[in-house]
C-alpha positions in Angstrom: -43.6 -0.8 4.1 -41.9 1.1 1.1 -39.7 2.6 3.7 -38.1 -0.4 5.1 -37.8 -2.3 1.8 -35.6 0.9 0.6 -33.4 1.0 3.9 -32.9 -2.7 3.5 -32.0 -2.2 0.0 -29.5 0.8 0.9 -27.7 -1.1 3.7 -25.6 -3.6 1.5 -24.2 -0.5 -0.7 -23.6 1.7 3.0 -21.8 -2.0 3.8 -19.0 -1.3 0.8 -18.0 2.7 1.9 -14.9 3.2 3.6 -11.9 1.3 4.4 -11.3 -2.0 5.9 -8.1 -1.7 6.9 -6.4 2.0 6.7 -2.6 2.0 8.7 0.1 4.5 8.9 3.5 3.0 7.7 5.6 6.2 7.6 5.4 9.7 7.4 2.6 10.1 4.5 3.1 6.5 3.6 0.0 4.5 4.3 -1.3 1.1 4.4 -5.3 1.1 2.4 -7.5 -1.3 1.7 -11.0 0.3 0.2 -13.8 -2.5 0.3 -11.8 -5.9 0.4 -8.5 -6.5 2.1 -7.3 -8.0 -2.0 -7.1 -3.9 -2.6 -4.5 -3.5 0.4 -2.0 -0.6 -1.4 0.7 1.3 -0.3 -0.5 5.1 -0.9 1.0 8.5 -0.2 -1.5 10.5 1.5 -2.3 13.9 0.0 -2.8 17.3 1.1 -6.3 17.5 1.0 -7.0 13.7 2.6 -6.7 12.2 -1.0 -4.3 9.0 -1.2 -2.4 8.6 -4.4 -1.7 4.7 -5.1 2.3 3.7 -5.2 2.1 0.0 -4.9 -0.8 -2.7 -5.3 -3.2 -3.8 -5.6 -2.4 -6.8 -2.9 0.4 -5.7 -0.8 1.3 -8.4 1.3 4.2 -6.7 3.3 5.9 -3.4 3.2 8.8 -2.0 5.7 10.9 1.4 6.3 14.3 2.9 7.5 15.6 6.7 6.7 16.2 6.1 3.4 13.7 3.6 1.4 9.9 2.1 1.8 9.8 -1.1 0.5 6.7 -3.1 -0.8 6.0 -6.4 -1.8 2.5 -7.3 -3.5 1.0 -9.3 -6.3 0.8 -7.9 -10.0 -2.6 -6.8 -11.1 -3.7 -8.6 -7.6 -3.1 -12.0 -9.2 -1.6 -13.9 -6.6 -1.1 -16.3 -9.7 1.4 -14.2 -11.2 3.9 -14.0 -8.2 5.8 -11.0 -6.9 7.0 -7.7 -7.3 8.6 -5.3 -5.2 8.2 -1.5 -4.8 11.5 0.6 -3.7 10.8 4.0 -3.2 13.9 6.0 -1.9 12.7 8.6 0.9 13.7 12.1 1.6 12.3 12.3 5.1 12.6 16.0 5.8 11.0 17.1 2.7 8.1 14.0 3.3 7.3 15.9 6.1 6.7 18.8 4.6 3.1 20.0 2.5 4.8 20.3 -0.6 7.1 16.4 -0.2 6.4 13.8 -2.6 8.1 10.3 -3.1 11.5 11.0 -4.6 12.0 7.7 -6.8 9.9 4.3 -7.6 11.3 1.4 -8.4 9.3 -1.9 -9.2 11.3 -5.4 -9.4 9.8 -8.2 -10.8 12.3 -10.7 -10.1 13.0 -12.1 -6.4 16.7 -13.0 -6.6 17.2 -9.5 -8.3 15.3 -7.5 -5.0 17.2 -9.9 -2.7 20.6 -8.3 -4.5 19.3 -5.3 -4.0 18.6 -5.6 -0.4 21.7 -6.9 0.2 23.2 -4.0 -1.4 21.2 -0.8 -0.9 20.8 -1.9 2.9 16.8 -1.6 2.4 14.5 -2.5 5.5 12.5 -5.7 6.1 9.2 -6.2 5.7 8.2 -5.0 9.2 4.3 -5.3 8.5 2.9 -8.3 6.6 -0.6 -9.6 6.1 -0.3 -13.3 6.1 -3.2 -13.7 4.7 -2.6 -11.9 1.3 0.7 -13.3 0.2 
């Protein structure tokens, strides 16, 4: 009886390991959400299978071309508090490699001034969006 009251017990806190949604973007850049899709993040995976946090929580889209990776997502994970965008300029070859690392990070907090931006730098569209975060 002891037994099952324990296994019952455990099977909630089993319930909350892993991810619920884990997605390859580009190169090391991934898509994470640990417990609850709220944590989506844009991550840079590591060489030992670690993922170092660039963006998030609440990434609601994100996008790629040869030279940035783009996120959108809601400060602190307050949808409440609006937008801001995550440029991070690439250096594909050297992503590829063990030793690559994102080159620069850029957060905008203002729409009008990302949509400049855009415009300007030629950065990508948000080719992957989760509707149901933004």
């Amino acid at each position: 009886m002891v037994r099952w009251l324990l296994v019952l017990l455990t099977l909630p806190l089993l319930s909350a390991c892993g991810f619920v949604h884990e997605q390859t973007l580009v190169a090391r850049y991934h898509l994470v959400a640990v417990d609850v899709y709220d944590d989506m993040m844009l991550c840079w995976s590591l060489d030992k299978g670690d993922c170092a946090g660039l963006a998030g929580p609440t990434v609601y889209a994100a996008g790629f071309n040869d030279k940035y990776v783009v996120a959108a997502s809601h400060p602190a994970g307050a949808r409440t508090l609006g937008s801001e965008f995550t440029i991070i300029s690439r250096e594909p070859n050297r992503e590829d490699s063990e030793n690559g690392e994102p080159r620069k990070i850029e957060v905008i907090k203002d729409p009008a001034q990302y949509a400049s931006l855009k415009a300007r730098l030629n950065l990508p569209d948000f080719t992957v969006a989760f509707d149901e975060l933004k």
